[in-house]
N, CA and C atoms as an extended XYZ file, in Angstrom:
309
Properties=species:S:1:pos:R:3:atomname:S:1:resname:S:1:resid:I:1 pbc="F F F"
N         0.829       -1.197        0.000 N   UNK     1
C         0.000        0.000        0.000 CA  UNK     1
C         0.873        1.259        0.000 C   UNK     1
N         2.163        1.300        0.573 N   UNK     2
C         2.920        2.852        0.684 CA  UNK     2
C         3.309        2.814       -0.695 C   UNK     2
N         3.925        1.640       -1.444 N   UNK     3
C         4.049        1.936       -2.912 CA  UNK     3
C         3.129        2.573       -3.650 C   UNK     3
N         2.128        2.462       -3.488 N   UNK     4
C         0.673        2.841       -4.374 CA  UNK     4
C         0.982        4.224       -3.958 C   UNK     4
N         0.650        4.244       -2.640 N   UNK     5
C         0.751        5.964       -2.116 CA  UNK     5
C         1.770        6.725       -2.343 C   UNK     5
N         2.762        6.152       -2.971 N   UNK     6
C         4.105        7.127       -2.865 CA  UNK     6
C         3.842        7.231       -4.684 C   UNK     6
N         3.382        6.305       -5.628 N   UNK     7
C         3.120        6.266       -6.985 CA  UNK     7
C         1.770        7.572       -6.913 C   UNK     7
N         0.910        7.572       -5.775 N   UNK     8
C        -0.188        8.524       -6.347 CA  UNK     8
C         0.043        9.876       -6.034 C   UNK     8
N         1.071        9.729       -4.941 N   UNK     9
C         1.823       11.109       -4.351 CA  UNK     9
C         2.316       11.926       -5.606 C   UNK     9
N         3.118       10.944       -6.484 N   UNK    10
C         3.933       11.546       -7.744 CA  UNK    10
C         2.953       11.907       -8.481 C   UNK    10
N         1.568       11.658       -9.039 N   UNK    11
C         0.942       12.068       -9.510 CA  UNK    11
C        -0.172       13.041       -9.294 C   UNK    11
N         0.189       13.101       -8.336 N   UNK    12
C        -0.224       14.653       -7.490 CA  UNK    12
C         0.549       15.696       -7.790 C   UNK    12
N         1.695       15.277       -7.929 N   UNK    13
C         3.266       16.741       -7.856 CA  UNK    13
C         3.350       16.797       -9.138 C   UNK    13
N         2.608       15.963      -10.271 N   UNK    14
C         2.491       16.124      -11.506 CA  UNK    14
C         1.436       16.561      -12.449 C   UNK    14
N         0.641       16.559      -11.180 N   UNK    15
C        -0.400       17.566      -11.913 CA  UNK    15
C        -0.130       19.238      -11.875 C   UNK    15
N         0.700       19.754      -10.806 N   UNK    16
C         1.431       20.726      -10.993 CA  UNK    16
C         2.203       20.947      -11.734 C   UNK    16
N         3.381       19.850      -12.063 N   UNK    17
C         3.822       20.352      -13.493 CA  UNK    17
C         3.252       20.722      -14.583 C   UNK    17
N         1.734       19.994      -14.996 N   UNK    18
C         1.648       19.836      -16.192 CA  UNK    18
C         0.661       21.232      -15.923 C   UNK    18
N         0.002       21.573      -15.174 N   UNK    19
C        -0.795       22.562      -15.395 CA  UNK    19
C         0.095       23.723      -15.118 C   UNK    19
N         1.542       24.085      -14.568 N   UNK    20
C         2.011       25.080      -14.710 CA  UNK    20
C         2.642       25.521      -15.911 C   UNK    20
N         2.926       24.270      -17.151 N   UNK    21
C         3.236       24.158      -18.708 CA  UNK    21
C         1.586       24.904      -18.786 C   UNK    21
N         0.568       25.153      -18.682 N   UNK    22
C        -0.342       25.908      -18.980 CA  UNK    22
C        -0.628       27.024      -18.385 C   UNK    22
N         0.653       27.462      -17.803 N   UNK    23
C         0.512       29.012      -17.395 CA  UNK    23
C        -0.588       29.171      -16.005 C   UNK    23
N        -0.736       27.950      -15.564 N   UNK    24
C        -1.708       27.871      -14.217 CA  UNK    24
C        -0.793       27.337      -13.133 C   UNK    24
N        -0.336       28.020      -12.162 N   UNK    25
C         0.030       27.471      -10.818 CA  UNK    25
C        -0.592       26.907       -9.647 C   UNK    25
N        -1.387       25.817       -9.453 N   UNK    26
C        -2.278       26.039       -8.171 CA  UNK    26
C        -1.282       25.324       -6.816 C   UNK    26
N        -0.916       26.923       -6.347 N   UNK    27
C        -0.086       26.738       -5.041 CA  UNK    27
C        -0.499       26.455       -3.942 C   UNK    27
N        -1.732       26.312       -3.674 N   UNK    28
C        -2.355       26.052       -2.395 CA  UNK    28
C        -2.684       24.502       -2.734 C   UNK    28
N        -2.527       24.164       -3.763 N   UNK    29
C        -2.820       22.654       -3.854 CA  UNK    29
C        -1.781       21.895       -3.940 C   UNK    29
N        -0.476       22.809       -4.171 N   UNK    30
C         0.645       22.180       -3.909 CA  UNK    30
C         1.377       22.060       -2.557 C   UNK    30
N         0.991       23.276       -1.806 N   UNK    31
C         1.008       22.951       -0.339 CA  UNK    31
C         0.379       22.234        0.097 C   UNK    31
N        -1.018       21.931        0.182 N   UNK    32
C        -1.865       20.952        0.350 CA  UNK    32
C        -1.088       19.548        0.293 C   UNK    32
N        -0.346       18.891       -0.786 N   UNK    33
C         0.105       17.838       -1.262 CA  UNK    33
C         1.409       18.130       -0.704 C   UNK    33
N         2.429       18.901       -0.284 N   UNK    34
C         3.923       18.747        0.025 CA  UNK    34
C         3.448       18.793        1.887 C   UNK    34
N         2.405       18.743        2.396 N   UNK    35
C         2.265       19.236        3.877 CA  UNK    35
C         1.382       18.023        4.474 C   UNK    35
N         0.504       17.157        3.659 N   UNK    36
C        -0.378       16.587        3.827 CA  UNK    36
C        -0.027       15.074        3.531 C   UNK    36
N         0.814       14.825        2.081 N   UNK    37
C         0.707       14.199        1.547 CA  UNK    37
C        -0.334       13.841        0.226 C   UNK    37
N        -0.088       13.418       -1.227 N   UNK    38
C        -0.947       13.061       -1.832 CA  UNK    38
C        -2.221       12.948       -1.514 C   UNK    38
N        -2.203       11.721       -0.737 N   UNK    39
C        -3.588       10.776       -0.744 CA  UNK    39
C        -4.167       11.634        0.236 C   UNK    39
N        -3.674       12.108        0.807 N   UNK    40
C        -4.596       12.596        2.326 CA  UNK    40
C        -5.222       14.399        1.825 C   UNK    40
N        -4.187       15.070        0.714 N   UNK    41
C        -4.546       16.413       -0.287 CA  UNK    41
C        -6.207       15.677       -0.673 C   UNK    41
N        -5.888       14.711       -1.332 N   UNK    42
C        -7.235       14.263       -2.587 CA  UNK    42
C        -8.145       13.873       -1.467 C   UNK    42
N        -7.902       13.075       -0.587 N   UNK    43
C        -9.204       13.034        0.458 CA  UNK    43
C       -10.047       13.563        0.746 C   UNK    43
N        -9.300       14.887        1.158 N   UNK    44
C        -9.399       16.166        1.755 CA  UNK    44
C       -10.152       17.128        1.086 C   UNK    44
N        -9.637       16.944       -0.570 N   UNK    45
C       -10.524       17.526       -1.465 CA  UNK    45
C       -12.028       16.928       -2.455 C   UNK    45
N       -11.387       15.593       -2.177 N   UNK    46
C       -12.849       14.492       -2.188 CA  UNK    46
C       -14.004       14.679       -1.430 C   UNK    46
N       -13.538       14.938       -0.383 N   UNK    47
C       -14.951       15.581        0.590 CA  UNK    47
C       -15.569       16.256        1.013 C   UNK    47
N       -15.222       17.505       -0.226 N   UNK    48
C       -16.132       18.776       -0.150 CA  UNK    48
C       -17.031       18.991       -0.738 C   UNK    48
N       -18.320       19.530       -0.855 N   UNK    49
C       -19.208       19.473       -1.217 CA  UNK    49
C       -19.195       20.465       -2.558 C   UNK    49
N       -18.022       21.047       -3.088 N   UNK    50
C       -18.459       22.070       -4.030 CA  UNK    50
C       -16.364       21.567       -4.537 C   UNK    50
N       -16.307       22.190       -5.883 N   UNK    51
C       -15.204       21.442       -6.295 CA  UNK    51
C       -13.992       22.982       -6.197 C   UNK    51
N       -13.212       22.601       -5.382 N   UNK    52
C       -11.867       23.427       -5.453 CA  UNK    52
C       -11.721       24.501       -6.755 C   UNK    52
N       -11.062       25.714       -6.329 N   UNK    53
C       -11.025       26.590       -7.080 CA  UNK    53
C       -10.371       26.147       -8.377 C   UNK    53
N        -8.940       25.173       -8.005 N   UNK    54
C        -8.294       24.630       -8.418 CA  UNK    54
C        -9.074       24.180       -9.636 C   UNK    54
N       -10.172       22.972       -9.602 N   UNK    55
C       -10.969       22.198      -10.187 CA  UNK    55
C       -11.566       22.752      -11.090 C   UNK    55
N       -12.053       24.296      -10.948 N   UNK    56
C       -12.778       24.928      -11.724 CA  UNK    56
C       -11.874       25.835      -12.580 C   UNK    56
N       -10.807       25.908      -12.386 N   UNK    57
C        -9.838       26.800      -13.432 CA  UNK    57
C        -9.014       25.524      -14.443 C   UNK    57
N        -9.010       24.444      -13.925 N   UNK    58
C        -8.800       22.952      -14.920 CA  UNK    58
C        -9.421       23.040      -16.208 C   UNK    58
N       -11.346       23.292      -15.360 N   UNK    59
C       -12.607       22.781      -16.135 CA  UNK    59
C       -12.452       24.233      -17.558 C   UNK    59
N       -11.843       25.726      -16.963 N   UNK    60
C       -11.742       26.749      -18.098 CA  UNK    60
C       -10.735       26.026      -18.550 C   UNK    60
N        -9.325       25.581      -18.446 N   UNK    61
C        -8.265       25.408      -19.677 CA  UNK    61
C        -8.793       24.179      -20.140 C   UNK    61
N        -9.924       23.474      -20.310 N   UNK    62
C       -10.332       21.982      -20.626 CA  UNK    62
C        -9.016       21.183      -20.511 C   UNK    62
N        -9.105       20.941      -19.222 N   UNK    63
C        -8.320       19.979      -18.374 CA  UNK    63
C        -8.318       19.196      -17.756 C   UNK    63
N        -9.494       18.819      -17.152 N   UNK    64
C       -10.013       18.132      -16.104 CA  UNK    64
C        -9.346       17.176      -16.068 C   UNK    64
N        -8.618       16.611      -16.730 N   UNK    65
C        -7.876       15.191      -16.675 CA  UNK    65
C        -6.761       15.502      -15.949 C   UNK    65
N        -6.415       16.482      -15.847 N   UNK    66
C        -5.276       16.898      -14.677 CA  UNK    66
C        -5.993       17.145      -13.007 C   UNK    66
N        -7.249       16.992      -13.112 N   UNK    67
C        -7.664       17.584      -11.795 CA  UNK    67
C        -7.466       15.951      -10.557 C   UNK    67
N        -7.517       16.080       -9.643 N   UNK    68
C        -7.450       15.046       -8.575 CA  UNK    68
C        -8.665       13.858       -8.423 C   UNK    68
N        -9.676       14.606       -8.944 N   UNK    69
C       -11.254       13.604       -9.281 CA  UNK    69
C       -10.675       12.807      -10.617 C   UNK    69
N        -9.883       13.001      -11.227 N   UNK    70
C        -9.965       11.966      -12.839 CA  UNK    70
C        -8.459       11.504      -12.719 C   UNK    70
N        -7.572       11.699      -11.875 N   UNK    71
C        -6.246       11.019      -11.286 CA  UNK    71
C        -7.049       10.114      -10.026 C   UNK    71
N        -7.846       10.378       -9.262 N   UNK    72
C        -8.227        9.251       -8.556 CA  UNK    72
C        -9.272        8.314       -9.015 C   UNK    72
N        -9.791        8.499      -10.158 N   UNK    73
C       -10.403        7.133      -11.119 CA  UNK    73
C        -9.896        6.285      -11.452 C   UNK    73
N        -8.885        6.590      -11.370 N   UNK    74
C        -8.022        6.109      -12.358 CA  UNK    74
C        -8.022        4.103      -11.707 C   UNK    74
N        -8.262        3.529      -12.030 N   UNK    75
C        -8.349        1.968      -11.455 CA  UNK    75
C        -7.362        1.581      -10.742 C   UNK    75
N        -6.275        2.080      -11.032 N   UNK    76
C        -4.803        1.597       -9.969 CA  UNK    76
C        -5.022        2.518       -8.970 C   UNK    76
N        -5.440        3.229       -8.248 N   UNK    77
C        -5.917        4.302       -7.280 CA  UNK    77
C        -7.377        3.959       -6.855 C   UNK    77
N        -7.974        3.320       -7.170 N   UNK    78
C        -9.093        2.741       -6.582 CA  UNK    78
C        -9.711        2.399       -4.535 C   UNK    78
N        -8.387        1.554       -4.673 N   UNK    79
C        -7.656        1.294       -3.384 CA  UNK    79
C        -7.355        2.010       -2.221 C   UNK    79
N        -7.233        3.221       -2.670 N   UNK    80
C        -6.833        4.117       -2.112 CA  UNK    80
C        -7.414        5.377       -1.596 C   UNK    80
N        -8.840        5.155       -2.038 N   UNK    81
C       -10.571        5.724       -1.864 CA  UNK    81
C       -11.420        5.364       -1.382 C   UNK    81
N       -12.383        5.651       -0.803 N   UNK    82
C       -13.840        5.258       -0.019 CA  UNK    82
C       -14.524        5.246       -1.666 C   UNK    82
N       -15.946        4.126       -1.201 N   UNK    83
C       -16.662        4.390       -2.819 CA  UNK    83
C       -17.149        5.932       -2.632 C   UNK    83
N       -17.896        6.091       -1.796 N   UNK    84
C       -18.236        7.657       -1.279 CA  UNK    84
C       -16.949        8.772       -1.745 C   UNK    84
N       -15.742        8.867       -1.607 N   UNK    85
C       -14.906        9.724       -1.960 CA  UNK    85
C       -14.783        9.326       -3.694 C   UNK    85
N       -14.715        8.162       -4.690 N   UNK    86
C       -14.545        7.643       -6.125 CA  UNK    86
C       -16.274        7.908       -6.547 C   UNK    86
N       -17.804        8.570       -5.634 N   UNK    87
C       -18.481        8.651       -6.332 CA  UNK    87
C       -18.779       10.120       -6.425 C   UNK    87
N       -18.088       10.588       -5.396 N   UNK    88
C       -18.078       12.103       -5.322 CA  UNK    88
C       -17.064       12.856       -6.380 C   UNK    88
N       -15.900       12.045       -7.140 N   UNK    89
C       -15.192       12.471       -8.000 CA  UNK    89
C       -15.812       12.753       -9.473 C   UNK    89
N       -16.517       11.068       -9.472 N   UNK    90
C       -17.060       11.110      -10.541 CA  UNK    90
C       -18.728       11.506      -11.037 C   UNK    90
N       -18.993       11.876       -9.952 N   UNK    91
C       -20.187       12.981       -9.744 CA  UNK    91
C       -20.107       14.609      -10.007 C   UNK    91
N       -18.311       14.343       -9.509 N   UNK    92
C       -17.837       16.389       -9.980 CA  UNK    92
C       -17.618       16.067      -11.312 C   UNK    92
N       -16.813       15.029      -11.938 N   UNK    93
C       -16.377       15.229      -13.433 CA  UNK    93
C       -17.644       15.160      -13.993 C   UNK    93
N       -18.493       14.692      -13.958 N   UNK    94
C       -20.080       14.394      -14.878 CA  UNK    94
C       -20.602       15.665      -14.798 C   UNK    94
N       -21.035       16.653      -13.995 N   UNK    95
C       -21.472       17.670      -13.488 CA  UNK    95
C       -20.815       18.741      -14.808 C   UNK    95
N       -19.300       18.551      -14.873 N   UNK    96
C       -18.592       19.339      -15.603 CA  UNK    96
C       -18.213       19.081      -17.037 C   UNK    96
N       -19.396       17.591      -17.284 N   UNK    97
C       -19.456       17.401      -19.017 CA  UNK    97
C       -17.620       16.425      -18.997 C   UNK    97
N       -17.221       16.191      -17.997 N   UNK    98
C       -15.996       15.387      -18.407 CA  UNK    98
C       -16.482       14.110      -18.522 C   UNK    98
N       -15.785       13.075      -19.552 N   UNK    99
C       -15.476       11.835      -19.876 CA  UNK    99
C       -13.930       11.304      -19.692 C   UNK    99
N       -13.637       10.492      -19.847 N   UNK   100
C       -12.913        9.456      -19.699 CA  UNK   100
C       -12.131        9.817      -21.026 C   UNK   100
N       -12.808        9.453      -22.101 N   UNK   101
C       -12.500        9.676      -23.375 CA  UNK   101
C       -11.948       11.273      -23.925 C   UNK   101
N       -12.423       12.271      -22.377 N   UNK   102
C       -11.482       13.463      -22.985 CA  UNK   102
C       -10.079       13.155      -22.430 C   UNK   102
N        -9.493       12.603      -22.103 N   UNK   103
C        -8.099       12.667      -21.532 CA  UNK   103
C        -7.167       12.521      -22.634 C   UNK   103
C-alpha cells in the first residue's frame, strides 16, 4: 500500500507540473500535497461538497484530466478511496461534461 501511495503522491506533484506548462500554478494545492501528503490532499478535497477553485480553473483550460477527481479514477488508485470519496469524484467530473474519453 505505501508503494501505491508514494506512486499517487507523484501524480499529485504532476499535476502541478503539467498545469504550470499551462501558465496555471495552483499553489495552495501544492502545499496541500507537500504538507499533507498526496492521498490525504485528494481526500481532503474528495470531501467537499463544491469542487476546489483549483478544479474549476482545470474545467476553463479543458483539463479536467489533470484535476485530482480523474487522477483518482483512475483503477490503480481505486484502493486508495472510499466508494463515497470515487463517487463524489465522478459525480464532480459528470457535473462538468468530463469523460474518460477526454483525456
Amino acid at each position: 500500500m505505501q508503494q501505491l501511495e508514494a506512486q499517487f503522491h507523484e501524480a499529485m506533484l504532476r499535476i502541478y507540473e503539467e498545469a504550470a506548462k499551462l501558465g496555471y500554478r495552483p499553489t495552495y494545492f501544492m502545499k496541500m500535497v507537500q504538507s499533507s501528503g498526496g492521498v490525504e490532499a485528494a481526500r481532503s478535497l474528495l470531501g467537499t461538497k463544491a469542487p476546489a477553485d483549483g478544479f474549476t480553473r482545470l474545467w476553463e483550460l479543458d483539463r479536467l484530466d489533470l484535476s485530482v477527481e480523474a487522477v483518482a479514477l483512475k483503477s490503480e488508485y481505486h484502493e486508495l478511496f472510499s466508494a463515497e470519496q470515487l463517487a463524489s469524484a465522478a459525480q464532480r467530473l459528470s457535473e462538468y461534461g468530463y469523460t474518460k474519453e477526454d483525456q
